[in-house]
C-alpha positions as CSV (number, residue, x, y, z in Angstrom):
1,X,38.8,-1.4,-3.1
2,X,36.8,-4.8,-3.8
3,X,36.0,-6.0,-6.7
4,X,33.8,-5.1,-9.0
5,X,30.1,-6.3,-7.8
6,X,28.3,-9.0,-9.9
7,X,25.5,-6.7,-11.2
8,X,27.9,-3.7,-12.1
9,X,27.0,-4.3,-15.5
10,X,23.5,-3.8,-14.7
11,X,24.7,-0.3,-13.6
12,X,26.8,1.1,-15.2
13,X,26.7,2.7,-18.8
14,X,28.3,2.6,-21.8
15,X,29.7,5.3,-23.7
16,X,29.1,5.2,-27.5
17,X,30.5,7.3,-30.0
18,X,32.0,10.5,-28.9
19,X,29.7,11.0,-25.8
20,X,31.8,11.7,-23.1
21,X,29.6,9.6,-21.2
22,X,26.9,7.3,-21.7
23,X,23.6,9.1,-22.6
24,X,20.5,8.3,-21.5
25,X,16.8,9.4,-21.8
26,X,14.2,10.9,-18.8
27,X,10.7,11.0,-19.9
28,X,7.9,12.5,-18.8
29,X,5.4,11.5,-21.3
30,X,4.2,15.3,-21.4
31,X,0.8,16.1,-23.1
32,X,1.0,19.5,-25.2
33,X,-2.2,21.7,-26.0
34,X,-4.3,20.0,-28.7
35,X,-2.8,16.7,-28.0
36,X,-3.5,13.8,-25.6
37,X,-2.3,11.2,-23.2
38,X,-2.4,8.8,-25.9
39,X,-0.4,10.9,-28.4
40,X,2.2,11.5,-25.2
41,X,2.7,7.5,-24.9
42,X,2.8,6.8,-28.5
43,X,5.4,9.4,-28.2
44,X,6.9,7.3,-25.4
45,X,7.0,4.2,-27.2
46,X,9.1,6.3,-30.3
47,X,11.5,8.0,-27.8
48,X,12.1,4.1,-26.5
49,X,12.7,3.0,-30.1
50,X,15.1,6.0,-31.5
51,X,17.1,5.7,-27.8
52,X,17.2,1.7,-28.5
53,X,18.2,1.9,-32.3
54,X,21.0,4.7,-31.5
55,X,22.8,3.7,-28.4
56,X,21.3,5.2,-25.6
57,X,21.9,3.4,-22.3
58,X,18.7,3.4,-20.6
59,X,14.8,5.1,-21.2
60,X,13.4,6.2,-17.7
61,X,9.9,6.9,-17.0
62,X,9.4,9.9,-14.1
63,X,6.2,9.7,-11.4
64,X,3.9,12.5,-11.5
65,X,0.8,13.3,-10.0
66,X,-2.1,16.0,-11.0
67,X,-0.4,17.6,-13.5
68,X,-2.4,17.9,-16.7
69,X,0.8,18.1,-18.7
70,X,2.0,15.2,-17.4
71,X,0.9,11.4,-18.2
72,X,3.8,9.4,-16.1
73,X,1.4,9.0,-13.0
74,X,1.8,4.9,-12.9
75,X,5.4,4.3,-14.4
76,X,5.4,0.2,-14.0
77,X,2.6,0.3,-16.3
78,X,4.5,2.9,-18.9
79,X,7.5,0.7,-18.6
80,X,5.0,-2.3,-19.4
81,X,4.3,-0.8,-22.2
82,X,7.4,-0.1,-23.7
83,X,9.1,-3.4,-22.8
84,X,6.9,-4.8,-25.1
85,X,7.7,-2.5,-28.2
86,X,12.1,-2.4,-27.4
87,X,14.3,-5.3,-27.3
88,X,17.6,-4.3,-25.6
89,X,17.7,-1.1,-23.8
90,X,17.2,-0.9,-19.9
91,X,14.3,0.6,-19.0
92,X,13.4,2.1,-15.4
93,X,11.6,4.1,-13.0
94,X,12.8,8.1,-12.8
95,X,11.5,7.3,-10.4
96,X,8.9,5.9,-8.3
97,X,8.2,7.9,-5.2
98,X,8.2,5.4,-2.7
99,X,6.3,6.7,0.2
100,X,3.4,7.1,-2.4
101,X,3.0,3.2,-2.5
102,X,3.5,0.2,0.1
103,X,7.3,-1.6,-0.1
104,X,5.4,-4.9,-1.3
105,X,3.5,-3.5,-4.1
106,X,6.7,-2.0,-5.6
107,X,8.4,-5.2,-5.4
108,X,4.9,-7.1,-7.0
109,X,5.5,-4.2,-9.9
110,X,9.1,-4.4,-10.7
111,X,9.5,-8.1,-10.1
112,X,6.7,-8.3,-12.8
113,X,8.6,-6.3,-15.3
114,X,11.8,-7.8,-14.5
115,X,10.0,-11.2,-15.6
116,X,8.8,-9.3,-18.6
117,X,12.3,-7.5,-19.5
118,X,14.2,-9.8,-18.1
119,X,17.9,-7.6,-17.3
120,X,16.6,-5.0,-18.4
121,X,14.6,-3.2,-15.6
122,X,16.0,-0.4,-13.0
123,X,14.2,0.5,-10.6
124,X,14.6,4.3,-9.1
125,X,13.5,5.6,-6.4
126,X,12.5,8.9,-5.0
127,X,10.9,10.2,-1.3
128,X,9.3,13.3,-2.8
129,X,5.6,13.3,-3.2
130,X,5.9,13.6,-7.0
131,X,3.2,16.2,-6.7
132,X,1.6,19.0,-4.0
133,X,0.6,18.0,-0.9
134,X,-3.0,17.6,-1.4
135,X,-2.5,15.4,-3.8
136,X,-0.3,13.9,-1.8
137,X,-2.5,13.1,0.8
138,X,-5.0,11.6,-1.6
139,X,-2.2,9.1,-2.7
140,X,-0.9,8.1,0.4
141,X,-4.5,8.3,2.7
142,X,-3.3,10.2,5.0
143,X,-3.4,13.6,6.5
144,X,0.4,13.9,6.7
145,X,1.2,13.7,3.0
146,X,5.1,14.5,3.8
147,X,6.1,11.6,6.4
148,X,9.6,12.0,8.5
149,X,12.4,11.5,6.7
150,X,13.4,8.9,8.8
151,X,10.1,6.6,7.1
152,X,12.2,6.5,3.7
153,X,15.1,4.4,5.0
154,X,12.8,2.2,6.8
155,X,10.8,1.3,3.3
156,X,13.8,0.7,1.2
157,X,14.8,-1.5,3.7
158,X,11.5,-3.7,3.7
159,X,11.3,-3.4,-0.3
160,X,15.3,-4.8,-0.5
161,X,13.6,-7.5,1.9
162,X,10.8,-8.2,-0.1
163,X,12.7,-8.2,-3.6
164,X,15.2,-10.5,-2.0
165,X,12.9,-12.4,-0.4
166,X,15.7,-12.4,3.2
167,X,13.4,-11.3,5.7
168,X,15.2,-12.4,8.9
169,X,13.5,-15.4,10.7
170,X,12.5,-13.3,13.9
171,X,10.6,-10.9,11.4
172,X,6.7,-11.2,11.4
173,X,7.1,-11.6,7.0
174,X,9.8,-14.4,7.3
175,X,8.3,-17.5,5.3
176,X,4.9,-15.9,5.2
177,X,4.9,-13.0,3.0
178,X,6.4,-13.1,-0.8
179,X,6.8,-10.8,-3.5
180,X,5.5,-12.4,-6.8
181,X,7.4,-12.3,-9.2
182,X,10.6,-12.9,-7.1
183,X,12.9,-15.1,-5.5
184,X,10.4,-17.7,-4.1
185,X,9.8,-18.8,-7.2
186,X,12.9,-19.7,-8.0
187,X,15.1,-18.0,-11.2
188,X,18.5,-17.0,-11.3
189,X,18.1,-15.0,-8.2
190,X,18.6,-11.3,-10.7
191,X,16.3,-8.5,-9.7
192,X,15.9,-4.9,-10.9
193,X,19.0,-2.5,-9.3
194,X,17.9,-0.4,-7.3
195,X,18.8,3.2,-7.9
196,X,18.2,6.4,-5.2
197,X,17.1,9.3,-6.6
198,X,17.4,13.3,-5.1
199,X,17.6,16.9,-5.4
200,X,19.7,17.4,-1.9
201,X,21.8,15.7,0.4
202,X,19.5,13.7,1.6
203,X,19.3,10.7,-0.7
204,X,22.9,11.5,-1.8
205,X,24.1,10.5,1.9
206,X,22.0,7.6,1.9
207,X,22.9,6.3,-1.6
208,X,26.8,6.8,-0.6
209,X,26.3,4.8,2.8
210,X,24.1,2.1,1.0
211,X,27.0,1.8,-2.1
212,X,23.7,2.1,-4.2
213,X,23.9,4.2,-7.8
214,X,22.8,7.8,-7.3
215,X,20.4,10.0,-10.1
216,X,20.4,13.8,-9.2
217,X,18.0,15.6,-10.6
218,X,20.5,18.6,-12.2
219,X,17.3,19.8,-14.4
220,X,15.3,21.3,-11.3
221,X,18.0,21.8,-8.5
222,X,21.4,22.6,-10.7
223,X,22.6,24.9,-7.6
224,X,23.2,21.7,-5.5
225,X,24.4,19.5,-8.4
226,X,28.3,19.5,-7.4
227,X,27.1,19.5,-3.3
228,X,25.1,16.6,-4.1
229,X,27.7,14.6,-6.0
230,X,30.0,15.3,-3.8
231,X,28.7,14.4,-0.7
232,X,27.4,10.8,-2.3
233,X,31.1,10.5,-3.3
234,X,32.6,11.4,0.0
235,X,30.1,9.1,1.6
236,X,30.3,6.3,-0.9
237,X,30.9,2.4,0.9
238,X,31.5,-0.4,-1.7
239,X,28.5,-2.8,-1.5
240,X,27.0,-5.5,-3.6
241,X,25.9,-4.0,-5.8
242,X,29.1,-1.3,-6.8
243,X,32.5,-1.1,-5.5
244,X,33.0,2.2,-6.6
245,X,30.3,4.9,-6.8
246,X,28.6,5.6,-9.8
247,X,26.1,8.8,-10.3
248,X,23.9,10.3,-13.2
249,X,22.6,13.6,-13.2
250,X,19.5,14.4,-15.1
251,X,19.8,17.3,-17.7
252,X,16.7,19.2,-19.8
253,X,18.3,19.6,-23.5
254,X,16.8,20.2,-26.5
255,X,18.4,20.4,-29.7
256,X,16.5,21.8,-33.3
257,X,18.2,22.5,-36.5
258,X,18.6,25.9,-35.9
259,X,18.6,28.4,-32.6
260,X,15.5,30.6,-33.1
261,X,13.3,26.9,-33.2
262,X,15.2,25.5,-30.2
263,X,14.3,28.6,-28.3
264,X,10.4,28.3,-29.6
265,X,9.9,25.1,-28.2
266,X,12.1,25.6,-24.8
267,X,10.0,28.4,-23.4
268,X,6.8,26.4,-24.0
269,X,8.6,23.9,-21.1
270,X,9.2,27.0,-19.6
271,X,5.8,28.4,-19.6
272,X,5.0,25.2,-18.2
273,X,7.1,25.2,-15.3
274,X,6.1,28.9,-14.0
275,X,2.2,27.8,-14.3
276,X,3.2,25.0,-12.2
277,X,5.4,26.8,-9.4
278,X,2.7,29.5,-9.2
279,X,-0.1,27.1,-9.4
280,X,-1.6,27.3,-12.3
281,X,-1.0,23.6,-14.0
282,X,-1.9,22.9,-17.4
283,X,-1.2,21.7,-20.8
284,X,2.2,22.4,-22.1
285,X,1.5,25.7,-24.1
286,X,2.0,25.9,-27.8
287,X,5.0,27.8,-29.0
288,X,2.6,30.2,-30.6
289,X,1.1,30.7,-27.0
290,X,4.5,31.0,-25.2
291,X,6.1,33.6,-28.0
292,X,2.3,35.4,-27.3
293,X,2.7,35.4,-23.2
294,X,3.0,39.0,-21.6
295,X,5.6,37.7,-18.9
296,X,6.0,39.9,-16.1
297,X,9.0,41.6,-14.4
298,X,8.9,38.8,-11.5
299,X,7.7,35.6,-14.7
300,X,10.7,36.7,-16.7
301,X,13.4,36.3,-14.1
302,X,12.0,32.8,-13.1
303,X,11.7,32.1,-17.0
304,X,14.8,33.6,-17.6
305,X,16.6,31.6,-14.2
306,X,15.4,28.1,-15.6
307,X,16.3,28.3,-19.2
308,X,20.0,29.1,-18.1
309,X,20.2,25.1,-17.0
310,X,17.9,24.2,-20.3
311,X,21.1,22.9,-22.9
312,X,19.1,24.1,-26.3
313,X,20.1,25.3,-29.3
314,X,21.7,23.3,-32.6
315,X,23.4,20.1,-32.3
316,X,26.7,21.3,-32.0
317,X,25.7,23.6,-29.4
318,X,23.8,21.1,-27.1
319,X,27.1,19.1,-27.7
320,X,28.9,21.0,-26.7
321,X,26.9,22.3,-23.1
322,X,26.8,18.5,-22.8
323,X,30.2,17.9,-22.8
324,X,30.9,20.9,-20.8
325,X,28.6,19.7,-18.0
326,X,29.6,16.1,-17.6
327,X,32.9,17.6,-16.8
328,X,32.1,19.9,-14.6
329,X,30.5,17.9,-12.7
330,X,32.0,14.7,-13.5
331,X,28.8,13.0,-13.5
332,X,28.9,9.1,-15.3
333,X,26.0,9.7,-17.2
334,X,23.8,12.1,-18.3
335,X,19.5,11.4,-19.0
336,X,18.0,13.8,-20.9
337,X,14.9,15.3,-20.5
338,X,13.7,17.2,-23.7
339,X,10.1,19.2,-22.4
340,X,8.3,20.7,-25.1
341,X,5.3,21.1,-26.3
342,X,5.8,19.0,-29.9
343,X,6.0,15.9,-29.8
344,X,8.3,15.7,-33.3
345,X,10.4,18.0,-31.8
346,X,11.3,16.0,-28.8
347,X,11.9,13.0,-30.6
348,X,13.9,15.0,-33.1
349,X,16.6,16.3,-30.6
350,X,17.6,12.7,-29.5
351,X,18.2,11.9,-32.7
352,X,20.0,14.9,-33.9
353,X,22.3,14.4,-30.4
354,X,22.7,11.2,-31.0
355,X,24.1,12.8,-34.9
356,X,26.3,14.9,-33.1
357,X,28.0,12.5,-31.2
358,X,28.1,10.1,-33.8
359,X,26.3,7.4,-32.0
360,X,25.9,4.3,-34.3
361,X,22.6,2.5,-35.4
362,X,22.6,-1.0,-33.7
């Protein structure tokens, strides 16, 4: 095995208290009935805060498109945002679907918020359109909103290029076209990590063969978790930037002070969810509205399918499933996504984990 690659650090987490693991937070910046987008990032910028002052590794924002109950549609600008109100924690991309946006804007972003977080920035990246295909071809101008899967090798490769400014000299960019912020302009030579993101093999093979760090998304596609991991670890080649592999999984879990008011606010994230599978998008529902909804034979097993993957309940409890699940599947980290519909509530359950494993105020 080499040794350990200069950026590591950059990488790999930090477990505090008696986390297993280090803990980190996915954010969605969701919009519940009767609020707004501007309640959801003022949200955001508390979430940031609380994760900062108790220890969490990292505060990811996700990509989304179209979804009224979503507000992360233009992460570098989120991240912008909160890089100005936190100090210390790393902050990144959960990701940014790359072939949504051109290789050279991406760089232009995340070189930009490396300059204004300097260390601090990850940047994640996904192939998925973040959103249906419609929308998808609204973002990407194009008819064919799902490109070959080929395509998504192809653009990391340019945006490594451009964020390392090493386009070879036969290459039509080579001295001519620069990321800014970035190398050219001298520095250090640090840029953001980059980290690939999946829910399948796909992106697990790729990060393995590339030695890059690997975020599975556990909280939508937990029946190809272990696969997934597996298969990145099987595949894993040392590289730069890690000599061994390193993966996170991303994990919905909500924790309240007592069972009945964890399980109020996880089916109005469930509600949520079977509106958007079935096409129906909205608002995330009130709990009042989910306790009221006449679900179906067909709506209760979905409902019923997803919240067996939601960790919820008290403290202890989401401990617990927490600690249970990073050794099942031996993930490194775990990034927790808490969807509800109130905002207090969310921020709430980081803090009341971050009680239970006795992470310490810094």
């Amino acid at each position: 095995m080499s040794e350990p690659a200069a950026n590591s650090d950059a990488i790999r987490g930090e477990a505090r208290g008696t986390a297993p693991v280090p803990l980190s937070v996915l954010d969605l910046a969701t919009v519940g009935a009767g609020h707004t987008p501007t309640d959801a990032f003022r949200t955001s910028v508390r979430l940031a805060r609380l994760a900062e002052s108790r220890g969490f590794t990292r505060h990811w924002v996700a990509e989304h498109h179209s979804m009224p109950g979503v507000a992360s549609t233009a992460p570098a600008v989120i991240l912008a945002h909160l890089a100005a109100h936190t100090d210390r924690i790393r902050l990144g991309s959960g990701g940014v679907m790359l072939p949504n946006h051109a290789p050279l804007a991406v760089a232009e972003q995340f070189g930009t918020l490396e300059a204004l977080a300097p260390g601090r920035v990850d940047l994640g990246l996904g192939r998925a359109p973040g959103t249906d295909g419609l929308t998808a071809s609204a973002l990407r101008r194009t008819d064919q909103p799902r490109p070959d899967a080929d395509e998504f090798p192809q653009q990391l490769r340019e945006l490594t290029r451009f964020l390392d400014d090493d386009f070879p000299p036969a290459h039509r960019y080579h001295g001519r076209v620069h990321a800014v912020p970035g190398p050219v302009q001298g520095g250090d030579g640090s840029r953001p990590p980059i980290w690939l993101l999946g829910s399948s093999g796909f992106s697990a093979r790729l990060a393995g063969e590339l030695g890059l760090p690997f975020a599975f998304a556990h909280h939508f596609s937990a029946a190809q978790t272990q696969p997934a991991l597996a298969l990145y670890r099987e595949t894993f080649r040392p590289s730069e930037a890690l000599s061994e592999p390193y993966a996170l999984i991303g994990v919905s879990a909500l924790a309240a002070d007592d069972e009945e008011a964890a399980r109020r606010q996880v089916m109005t994230g469930a509600l949520a969810m079977l509106r958007l599978r079935t096409g129906r998008p909205g608002l995330v529902p009130t709990p009042e509205e989910a306790a009221a909804y006449p679900f179906g034979p067909a709506e209760q097993d979905f409902v019923d399918g997803w919240l067996a993957n939601v960790v919820h309940g008290t403290p202890d409890a989401v401990r617990d499933g927490l600690d249970a699940l990073a050794k099942r599947t031996g993930a490194d980290e775990l990034m927790l996504t808490a969807n509800a519909h109130t905002p207090d509530a969310r921020v709430r359950s980081y803090a009341l984990i971050a009680d239970a494993y006795d992470l310490p105020f810094l």
